[in-house]
N, C-alpha and C positions, 0 to 999 in steps of 0.2 A: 504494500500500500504506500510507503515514503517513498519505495522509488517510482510510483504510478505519479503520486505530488510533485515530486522533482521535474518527472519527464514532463508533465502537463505546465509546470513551473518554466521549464526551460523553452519550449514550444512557444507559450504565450509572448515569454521574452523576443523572440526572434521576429514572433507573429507583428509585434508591438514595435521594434524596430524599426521589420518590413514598412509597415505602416506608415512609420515617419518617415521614412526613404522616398518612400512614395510619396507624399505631400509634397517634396522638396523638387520645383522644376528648376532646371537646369537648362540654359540657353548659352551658346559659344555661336558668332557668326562673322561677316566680314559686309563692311557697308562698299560700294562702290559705283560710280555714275554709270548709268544706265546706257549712257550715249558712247563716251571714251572708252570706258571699262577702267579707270583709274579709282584709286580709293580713295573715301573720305572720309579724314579722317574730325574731331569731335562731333558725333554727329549721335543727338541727342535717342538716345535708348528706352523707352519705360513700358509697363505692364498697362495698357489702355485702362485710364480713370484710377491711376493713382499714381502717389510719389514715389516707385520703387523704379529706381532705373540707374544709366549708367554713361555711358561715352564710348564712342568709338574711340580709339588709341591711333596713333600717327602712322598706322599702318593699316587704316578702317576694320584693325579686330575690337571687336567685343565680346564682353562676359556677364550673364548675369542671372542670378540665380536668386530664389523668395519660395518660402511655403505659403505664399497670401498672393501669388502668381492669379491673371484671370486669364481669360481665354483669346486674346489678341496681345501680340505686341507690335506699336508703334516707334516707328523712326522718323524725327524731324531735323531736319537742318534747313537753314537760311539760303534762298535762294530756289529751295527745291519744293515738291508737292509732297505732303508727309505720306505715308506708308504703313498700312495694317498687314500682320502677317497671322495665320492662326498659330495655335499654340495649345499641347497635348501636355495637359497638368500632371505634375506629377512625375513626368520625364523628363529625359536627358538629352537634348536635340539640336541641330545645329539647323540656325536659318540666316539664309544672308539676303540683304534687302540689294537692289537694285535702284536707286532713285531717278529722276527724272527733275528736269531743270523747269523751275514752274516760280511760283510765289506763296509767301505765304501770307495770308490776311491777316490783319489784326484790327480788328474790332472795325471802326468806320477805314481805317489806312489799311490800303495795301506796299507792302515793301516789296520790291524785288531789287536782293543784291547785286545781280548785274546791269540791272537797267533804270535806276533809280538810285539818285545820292539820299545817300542816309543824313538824316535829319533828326535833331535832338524835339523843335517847332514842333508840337501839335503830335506830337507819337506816344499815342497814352501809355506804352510801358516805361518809357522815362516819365512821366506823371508818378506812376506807381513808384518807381523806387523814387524820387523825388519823397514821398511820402512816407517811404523807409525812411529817408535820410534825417526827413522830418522829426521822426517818432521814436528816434532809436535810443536816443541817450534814456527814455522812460519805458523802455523795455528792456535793453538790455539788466543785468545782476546787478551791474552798478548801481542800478537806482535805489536800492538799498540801502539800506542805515548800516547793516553789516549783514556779511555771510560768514558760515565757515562749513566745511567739507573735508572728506577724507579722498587722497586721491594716489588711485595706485596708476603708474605706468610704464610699460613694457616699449624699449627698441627693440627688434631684432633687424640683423644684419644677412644676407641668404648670398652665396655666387649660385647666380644664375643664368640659365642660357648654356646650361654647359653640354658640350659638344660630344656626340658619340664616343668620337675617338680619343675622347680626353684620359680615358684612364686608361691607356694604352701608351701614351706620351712618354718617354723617359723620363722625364721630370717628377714623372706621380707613383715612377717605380718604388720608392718607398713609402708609399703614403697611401698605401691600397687602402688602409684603415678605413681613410675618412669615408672613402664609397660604401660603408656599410650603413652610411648616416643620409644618403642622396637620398631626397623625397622627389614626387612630381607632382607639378602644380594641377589643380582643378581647375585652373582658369584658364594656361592656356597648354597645356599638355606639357610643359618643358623640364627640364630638370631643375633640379635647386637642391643647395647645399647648405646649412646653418652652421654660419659659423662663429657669429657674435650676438650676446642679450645681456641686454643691462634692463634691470627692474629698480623700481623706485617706490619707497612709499612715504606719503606727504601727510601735513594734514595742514588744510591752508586758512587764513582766518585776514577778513575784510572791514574795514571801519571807512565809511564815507566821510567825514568831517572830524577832523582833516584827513585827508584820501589816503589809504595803505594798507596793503594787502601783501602778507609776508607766508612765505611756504615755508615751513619746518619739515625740514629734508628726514625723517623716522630712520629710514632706511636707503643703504642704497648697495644691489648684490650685482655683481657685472661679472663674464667669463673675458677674462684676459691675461696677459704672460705679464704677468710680475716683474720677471728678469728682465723684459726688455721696453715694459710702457711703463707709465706713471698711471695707476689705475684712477688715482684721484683726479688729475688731469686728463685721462681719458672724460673723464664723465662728466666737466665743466667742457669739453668741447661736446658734446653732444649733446648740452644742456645749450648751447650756443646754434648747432643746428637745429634741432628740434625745440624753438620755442615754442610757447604756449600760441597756437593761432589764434587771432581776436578778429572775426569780421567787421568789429565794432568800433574797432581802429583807424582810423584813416589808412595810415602806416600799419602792414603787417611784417614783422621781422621775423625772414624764413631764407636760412641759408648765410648768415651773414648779410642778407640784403633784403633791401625795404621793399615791399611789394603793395601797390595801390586794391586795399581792401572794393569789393563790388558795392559796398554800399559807403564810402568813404564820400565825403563831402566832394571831393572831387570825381567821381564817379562817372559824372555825365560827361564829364569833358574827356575821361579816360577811356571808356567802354562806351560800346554800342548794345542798344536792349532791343530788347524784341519778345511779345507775348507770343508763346508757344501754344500754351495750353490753359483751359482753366478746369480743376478737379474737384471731384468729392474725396476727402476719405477720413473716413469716423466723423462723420456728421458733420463735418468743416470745411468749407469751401476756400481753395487754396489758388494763388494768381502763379504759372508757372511760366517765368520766365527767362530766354536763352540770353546770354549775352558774350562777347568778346571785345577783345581790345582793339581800339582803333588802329593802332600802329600794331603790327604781330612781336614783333622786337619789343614791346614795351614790359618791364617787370609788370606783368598784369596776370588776369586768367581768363579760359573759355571754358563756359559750365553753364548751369542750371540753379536759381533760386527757387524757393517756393515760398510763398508770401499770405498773410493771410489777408481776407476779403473784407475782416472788417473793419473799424478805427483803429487798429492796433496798427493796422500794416506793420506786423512784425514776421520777419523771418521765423520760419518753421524748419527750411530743411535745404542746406547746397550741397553741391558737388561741383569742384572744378579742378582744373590741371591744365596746364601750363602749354603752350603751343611751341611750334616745331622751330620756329624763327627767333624763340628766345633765347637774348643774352645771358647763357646761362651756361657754365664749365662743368663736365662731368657727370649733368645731372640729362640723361635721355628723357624720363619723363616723369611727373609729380602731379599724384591725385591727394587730394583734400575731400573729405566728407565729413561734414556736420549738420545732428540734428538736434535741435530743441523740443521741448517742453515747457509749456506755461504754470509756475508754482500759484499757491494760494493769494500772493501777494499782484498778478497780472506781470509779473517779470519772466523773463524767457532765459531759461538753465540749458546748458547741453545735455545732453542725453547720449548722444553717441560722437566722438572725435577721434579722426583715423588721418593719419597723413602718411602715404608711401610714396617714395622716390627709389628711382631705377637710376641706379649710376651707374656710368662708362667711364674707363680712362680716356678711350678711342672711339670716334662716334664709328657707330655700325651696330650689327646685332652680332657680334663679338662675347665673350665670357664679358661678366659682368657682377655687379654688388646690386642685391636689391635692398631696401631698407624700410623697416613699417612700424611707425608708432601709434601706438594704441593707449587710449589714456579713456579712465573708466572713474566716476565721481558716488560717492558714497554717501549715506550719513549725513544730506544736509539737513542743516540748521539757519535759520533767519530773523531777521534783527533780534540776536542776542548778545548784548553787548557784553564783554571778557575787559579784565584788568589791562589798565594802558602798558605795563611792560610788554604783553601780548604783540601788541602794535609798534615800539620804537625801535630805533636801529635802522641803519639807512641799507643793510643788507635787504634784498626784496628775497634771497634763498637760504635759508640757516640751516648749515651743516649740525646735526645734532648728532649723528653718529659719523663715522667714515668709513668709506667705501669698503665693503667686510666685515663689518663688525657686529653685524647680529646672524643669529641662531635660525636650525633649520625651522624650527617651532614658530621665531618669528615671522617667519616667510609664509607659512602653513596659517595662519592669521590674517597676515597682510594681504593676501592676496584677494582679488575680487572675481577671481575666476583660476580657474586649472590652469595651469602650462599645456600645451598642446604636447604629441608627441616630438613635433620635430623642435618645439624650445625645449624640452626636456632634454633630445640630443646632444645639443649643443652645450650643455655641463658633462655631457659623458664626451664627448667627442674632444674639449678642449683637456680633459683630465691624459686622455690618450695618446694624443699628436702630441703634447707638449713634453713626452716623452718620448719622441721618436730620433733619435741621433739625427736622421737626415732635417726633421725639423730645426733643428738647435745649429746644423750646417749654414741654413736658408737665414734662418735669423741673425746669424753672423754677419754672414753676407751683405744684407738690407741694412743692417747697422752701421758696416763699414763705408757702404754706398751711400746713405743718410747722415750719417752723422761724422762718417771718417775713423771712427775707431774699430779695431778689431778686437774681440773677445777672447780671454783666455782664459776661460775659466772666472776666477775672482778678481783677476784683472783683465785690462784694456791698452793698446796701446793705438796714439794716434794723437791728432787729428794726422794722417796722414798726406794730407795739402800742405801742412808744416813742414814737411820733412824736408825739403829743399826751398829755398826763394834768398833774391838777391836786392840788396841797397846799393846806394852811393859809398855808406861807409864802410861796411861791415866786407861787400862783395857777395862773393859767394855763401849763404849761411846753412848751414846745416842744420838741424833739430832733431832731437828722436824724444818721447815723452808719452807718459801714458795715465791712467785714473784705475781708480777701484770701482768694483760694478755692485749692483746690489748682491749678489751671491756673499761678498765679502762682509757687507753688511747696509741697512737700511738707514740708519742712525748716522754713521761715518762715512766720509770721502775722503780720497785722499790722491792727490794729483802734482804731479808733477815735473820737470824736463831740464833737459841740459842743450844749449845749443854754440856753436863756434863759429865763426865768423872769419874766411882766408883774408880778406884783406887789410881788419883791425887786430889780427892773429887775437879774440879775448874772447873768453869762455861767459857764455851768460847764464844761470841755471834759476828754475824758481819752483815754489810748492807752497801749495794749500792742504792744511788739514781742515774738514770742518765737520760738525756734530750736530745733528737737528734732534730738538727737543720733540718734537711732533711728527706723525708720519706724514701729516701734508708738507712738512720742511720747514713751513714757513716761518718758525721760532728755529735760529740757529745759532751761533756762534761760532767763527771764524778765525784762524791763525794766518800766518802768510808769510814767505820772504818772495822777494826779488828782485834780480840782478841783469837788468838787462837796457835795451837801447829803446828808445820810443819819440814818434815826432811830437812836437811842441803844438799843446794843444787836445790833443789825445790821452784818455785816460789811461794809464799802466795795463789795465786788463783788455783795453782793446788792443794795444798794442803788439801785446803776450799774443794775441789770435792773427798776427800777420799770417800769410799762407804765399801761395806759389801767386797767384794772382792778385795779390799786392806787390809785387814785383814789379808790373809795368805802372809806372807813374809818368805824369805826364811834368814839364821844367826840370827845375834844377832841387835838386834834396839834398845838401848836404850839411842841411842841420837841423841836427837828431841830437837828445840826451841822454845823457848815460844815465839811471838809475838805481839804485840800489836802495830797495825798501824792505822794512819790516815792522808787522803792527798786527792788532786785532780787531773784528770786530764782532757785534752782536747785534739779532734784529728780533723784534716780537711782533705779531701781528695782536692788533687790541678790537674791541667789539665795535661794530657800527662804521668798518671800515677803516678804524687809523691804524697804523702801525709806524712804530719806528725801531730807531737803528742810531746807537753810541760805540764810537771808536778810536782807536791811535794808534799813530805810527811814529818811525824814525826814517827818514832820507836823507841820501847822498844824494844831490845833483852832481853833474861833469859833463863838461861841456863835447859834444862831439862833432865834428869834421869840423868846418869851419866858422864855430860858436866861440865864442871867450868871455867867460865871466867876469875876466880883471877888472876892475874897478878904472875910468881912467883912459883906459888902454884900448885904442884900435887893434888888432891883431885878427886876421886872415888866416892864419899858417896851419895847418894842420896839425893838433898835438900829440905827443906820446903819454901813454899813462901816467908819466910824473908830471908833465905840465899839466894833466886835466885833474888830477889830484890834488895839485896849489892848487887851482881854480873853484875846490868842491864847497857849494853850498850846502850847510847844513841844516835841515828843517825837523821839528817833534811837530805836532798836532794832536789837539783832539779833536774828533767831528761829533755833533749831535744831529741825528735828521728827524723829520714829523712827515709823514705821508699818509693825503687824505683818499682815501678812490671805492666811493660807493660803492655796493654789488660789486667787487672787484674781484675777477678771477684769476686764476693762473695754473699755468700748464708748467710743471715739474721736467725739463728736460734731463738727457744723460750730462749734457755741458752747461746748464743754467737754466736759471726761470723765465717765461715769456707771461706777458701782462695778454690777457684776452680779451680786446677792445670790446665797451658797451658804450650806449647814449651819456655813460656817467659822467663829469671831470673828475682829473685825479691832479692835487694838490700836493708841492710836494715843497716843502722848505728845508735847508742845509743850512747848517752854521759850523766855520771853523775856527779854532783858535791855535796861531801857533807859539810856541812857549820859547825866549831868547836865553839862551845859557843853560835852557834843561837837556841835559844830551850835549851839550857844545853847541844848542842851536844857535844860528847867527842873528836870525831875525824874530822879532814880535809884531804879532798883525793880526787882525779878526777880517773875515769874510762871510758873508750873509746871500743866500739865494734863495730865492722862489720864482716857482715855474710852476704853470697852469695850463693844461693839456686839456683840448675837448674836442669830441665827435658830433658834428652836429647830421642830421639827417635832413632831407630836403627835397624827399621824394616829391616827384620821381625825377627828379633831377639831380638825384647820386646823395653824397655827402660830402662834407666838407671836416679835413683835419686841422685846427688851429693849435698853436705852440706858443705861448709867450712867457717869458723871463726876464729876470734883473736880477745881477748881481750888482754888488757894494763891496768894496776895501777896504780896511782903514788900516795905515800903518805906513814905513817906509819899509820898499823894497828893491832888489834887483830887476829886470823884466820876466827872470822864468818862474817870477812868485807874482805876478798880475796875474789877472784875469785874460787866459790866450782863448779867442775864437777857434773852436775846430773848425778849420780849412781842410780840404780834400785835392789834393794829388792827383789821385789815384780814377778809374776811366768805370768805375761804380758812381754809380748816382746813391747817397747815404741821408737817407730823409732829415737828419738832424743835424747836418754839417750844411756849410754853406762851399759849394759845389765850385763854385771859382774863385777862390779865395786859396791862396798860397798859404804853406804854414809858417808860422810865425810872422804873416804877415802886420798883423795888427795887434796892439795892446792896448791894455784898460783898466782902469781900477774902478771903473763904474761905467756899467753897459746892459742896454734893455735889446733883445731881439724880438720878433714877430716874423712868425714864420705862417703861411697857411697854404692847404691844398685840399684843390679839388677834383675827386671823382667822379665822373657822369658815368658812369659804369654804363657807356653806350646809348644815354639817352638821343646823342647827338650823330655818333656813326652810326647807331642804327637805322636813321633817316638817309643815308645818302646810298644811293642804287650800285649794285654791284659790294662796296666794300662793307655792306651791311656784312653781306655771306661769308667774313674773316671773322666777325664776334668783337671787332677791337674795341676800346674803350680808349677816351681822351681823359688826359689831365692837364691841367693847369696847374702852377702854384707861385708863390712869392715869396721872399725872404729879405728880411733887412735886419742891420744890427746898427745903433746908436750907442756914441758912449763916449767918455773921455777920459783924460787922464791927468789926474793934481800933480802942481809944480813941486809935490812933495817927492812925487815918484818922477820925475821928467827928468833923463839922463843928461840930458842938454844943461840942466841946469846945477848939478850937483856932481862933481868929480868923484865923491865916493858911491855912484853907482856904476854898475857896467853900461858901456856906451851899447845904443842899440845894437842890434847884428847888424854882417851888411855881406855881402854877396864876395866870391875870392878876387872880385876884380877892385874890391875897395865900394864900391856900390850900396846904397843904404837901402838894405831889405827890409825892415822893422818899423813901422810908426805909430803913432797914437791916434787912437780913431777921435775924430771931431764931430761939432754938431753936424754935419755932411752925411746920414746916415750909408752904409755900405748897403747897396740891396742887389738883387738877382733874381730874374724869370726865367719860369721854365714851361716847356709846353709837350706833352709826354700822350703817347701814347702803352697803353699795357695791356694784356694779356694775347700777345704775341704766341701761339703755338700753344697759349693756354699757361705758360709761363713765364714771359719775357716782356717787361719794361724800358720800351725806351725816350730819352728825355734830350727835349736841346733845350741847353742851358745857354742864357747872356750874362754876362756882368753887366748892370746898368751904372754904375757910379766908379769913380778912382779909378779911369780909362789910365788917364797918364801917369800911373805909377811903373817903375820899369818890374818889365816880366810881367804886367798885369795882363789875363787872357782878354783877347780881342775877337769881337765876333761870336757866333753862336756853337756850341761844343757840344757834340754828343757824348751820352751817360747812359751805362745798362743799370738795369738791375731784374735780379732775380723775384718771380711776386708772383706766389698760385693762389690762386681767388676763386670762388666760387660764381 
């Protein structure tokens, strides 16, 4: 009899299954003109008399599948006569529509987009969103006194597109593994491989007056190689791709770049609307309307809103993605779905938010990275107002745990749904590969490629770009130098190198120990020596990073200094965005190739050790710094930290002191800076990077204790040097810079015919520095300072900048090949200084953008 239960048990299960299989229709097809036979591609999908549908893809495939499926689906696009096909519920069927070049009506207007200019005048679906635009700020959450929500969400990462013969390749001879993990897609039959998932769980909480709305990061679980990424930093750049999308936004920030939301106040002048359709579904009458961007190049979208019919005109439900003409790197193609619901209070919540992007390195249908976030909302709550600490802090994301740190038990809680099987893979799959010798080969490889180092175990040696490059002074230089990896430990670094120089015949060697309190890093403290050459002007650690292509500069370089330091320092990161950093050192100056300290004393000559030894300035310091930077993130690299540009400013003020007779110093001086960095946004007309500073002196000194302008040589264009400006050419004890540039990230070549189809982007920018320099520190007037420098011909290199500010334009095009910047720079001011560049001068740089 139990096992008559079971059987009958088991039966029903399958029976019940069956059942739901069957409810579920399934439709894959391909749109294409009826006349050409060519495809077309966004070309609007749905279940006739409701919102469930989808798009054709830049190849006229589509996919789309509902248990609440009816018995026609239609296809509409602009320009064409719409299309019913039938449709057998329940199943699994491929139907491809054929369209026909016609019109489509809308209400008293007929549009036809080949023979009719589109007009904003009298087209009642720009009425309609017009009335969006109207109504949104009291529909959208905001309108709210407060919210607060639990919000979990899931990236995953998939190669997909992968090729028959791929696991046949020599390259995947070791790595048969991962094929045990290849899924195939439901959508469009292809292969896919999971190879990355980071999970997150939030709980986020909103106060309208004064405005702030802060995520408390609970958790956050990611599959990655430890050894060779910064997990923490992995997960702030993909909190940077995968922002939170707001249609509600004017500006929506997706990819690092600003994209003009469809119902953004500027809307009508961006996009083109057009009524598609008008629906029932659950007793509510819904306005469905197509739209795309006027210009196809424009950060915009082509999709489908759906709107309600009554005073609300509030969005219920979009889908869009991005067209085949956009200015856009690496990414083939980007679908957005979001749907709403109306709460108790007449405000409209998400309900569902899904963004996938299909990256390419190489446009084609090539192997590839698909990517899909998925973000699911819990638990809300409304105007409940929480204790004001709840709300302060100028961070909008607070890390409460890091990345790792909680339990499987937590996860089993956190979550708002299962892991599917193929994210559940992907923690078995990374647990397996990352033990595969031929893996740990590959990653070597990409590291040396990347970053220049090679792996050995617990150490590294590199950057191997060092290893050979030439000066005026030094000649020939050699280097060999390497770091410790994490294997060796997570807490300590420790780095260092020897390098030699044929034709100064002198050994230069330096080394950092340092110790991070925290695993994000960002509380450390630092030791240091160093003994080596650097231009005038440039900081010691950039100097330390010359490579083989610092080697070609452009004039004359033969004055460099000798340094020799040693000091420490410490930095803490503090709540609400500040952090700082106290330190001190001891240096040697000496002067090298054709520099002279002597007090007094013209001198050209080139010295030997014991002359640049009489010569040596000696300096102690302590620094104090304060640095402000909102929301500020940072990416943990193998060779240092990089700042993750937001809308934020970052605030950063320096104060030095140096100390006379501590150490044998020679001199006593205070120095004071602050510098104020911001990104401004200006869609869709790109953004704009602005830089300004002032330093202050007080004291008497030499010239190589002013304040020296970084000047550039060298045939790199360096966003924070000023580009034609010699080094050591100017000094200062009081000097303001303003620097700014701007991005159209294509708003402008993508308008012009033919070189739209490169993707280039234009930039602009400016630079100027003002400043001067007291008779306290003027060589000219005081025999116990060193006379300016001057060139070997006797020639005066060196001057005091005047009210006359120094400035330079440049006018740059970027993403060349997807990664190449190039810029022609002028000098506009202090034409007739000798040696000063003349005319306009081209500058690379390296710059991959999205």
């Amino acid at each position: 009899m139990r096992l008559t239960y079971i059987t009958v048990f088991i039966i029903g299960m399958i029976l019940s299954l069956a059942a739901s299989a069957q409810n579920v229709t399934r439709i894959r097809g391909v749109v294409t003109d009826a006349e050409t036979g060519e495809v077309l591609p966004f070309v609007n999908i749905s279940f006739e008399g409701t919102t469930i549908g989808t798009t054709s893809n830049s190849d006229g495939i589509f996919y789309i599948e509902s248990d609440q499926a009816t018995t026609s689906l239609k296809a509409s696009y602009i320009g064409y006569d719409p299309q019913l096909r039938p449709v057998t519920l329940g199943a699994s069927q491929k139907i491809d529509f054929q369209l026909t070049e016609g019109s489509l009506e809308l209400e008293a207007v007929t549009i036809s987009s080949k023979k009719l200019r589109y007009r904003n005048k009298e087209n009642p679906a720009v009425t309609i969103i017009q009335k969006v635009i109207d109504n949104k700020e009291k529909n959208r959450m905001e309108s709210l006194d407060y919210y607060e929500y639990n919000k979990y969400e899931k990236v995953e990462f998939d190669f997909n597109n992968i090729p028959e013969d791929f696991k046949e390749k020599r390259i995947m001879r070791d790595f048969q593994v991962v094929f045990d993990y290849v899924d195939t897609s439901d959508i469009n039959g292809k292969t896919y491989l999971p190879i990355f998932l980071r999970e997150t769980s939030s709980q986020v909480y909103y106060r309208k007056n004064p405005e702030r709305e802060v995520e408390y990061r609970l958790g956050t679980k990611l599959t990655g190689f430890e050894d060779y990424f910064d997990n923490q930093g992995i997960s702030y750049i993909l909190d940077k791709l995968y922002q939170d999308v707001d249609i509600y936004d004017n500006n929506m920030s997706i990819l690092s770049q600003r994209f003009v939301s469809p119902i953004s106040s500027l809307a009508p002048l961006t996009y083109q609307f057009y009524i598609a359709d008008t629906l029932v579904e659950n007793d509510e009458k819904l306005f469905k309307l197509s739209f795309q961007p006027r210009n196809k190049n424009s950060l915009a979208f082509i999709g489908n809103v759906f709107i309600t019919t009554d005073s609300a005109y509030a969005v219920k439900k979009i889908d869009m993605r991005i067209a085949d003409d956009i200015n856009l790197n690496f990414v083939e193609d980007m679908f957005i779905k979001q749907e709403f619901k109306k709460n108790e209070y007449d405000a409209y919540v998400l309900k569902t938010d899904e963004v996938s992007m299909d990256f390419s390195v190489i446009d084609g249908n090539g192997l590839g990275i698909f990517g899909r976030r998925t973000v699911s909302y819990n638990d809300l709550i409304y105007n409940q107002q929480r204790v004001d600490t709840i709300y302060t802090g100028n961070e909008l994301v607070k890390e409460v745990n890091l990345v790792g740190d909680q339990s499987d038990e937590f996860w089993d809680g956190a979550r708002h749904m299962e892991l599917s099987k193929s994210e559940k893979g992907v923690y078995a799959l990374n647990e397996e590969v990352e033990e595969l010798p031929a893996f740990k080969r590959l990653m070597n490889i990409m590291t040396l490629l990347v970053i220049g180092y090679q792996d050995f175990n617990k150490w590294s040696i590199g950057p191997v770009g060092a290893f050979v490059s030439w000066n005026q002074i030094e000649g020939t230089r050699f280097r060999f130098g390497g770091m410790t990896t994490e294997k060796f430990s997570r807490r300590w670094q420790i780095e260092g190198y020897g390098a030699y120089g044929l034709k100064d015949e002198a050994w230069k060697y330096a080394g950092v120990v340092s110790h991070y309190f925290t695993e994000s890093r960002l509380d450390h403290i630092r030791v240091y020596y160093a003994n080596d050459l650097m231009n005038p002007g440039e900081n010691l650690q950039y100097s330390l990073d010359a490579n083989a292509f610092s080697s070609f500069r452009r004039g004359v370089n033969d004055k460099m200094i000798y340094t020799e330091r040693m000091g420490m320092s410490f930095g803490r990161r503090l709540k609400y965005g500040f952090s700082y950093s106290i330190g001190g050192s001891i240096e040697n100056l000496r002067p090298g190739g054709v520099l002279s300290f002597e007090p007094g004393v013209i001198d050209t000559t080139i010295k030997d050790e014991d002359e640049r030894k009489a010569q040596e300035i000696e300096v102690t310091e302590l620094t104090a710094g304060l640095r402000f930077g909102p929301n500020e993130k940072f990416y943990q690299g193998r060779t240092g930290m990089v700042s993750i540009p937001n809308e934020y400013p970052v605030v950063q003020f320096k104060y030095w002191h140096g100390f006379k007779g501590v150490f044998d110093a020679d001199y006593s001086y205070d120095r004071f800076q602050v510098n104020v960095s911001k990104r401004f946004y200006v869609s869709p007309f790109g953004f704009t990077d602005v830089n300004v500073g002032y330093t202050q002196l007080w004291g008497k000194v030499p010239y190589p204790l002013l304040t020296l302008p970084r000047g550039n040589q060298s045939y790199s264009y360096l966003t924070y040097a000023f580009n034609m400006m010699n080094y050591l050419e100017f000094v200062s004890d009081q000097q303001f810079n303003f620097q700014v540039t701007h991005f159209f990230n294509g708003y402008i070549l993508n308008k012009v015919p033919l070189i739209k189809k490169l993707k280039l982007r234009s930039i602009i920018g400016y630079k100027m520095l003002w400043g001067s320099l007291s008779d306290v520190n003027n060589p000219d007037l005081h025999d116990d300072l060193a006379p300016y420098p001057r060139h070997a011909d006797g020639e005066q290199a060196t001057y005091a900048l005047t009210r006359d500010p120094y400035m330079e334009a440049s006018i740059g095009v970027s993403n060349i090949f997807k990664f190449m910047r190039l810029d022609v720079v002028k000098r506009i001011s202090y034409l007739e200084r000798p040696n000063a560049p003349q005319g306009w001068a081209l500058r690379m740089k390296v710059r991959i953008e999205f």
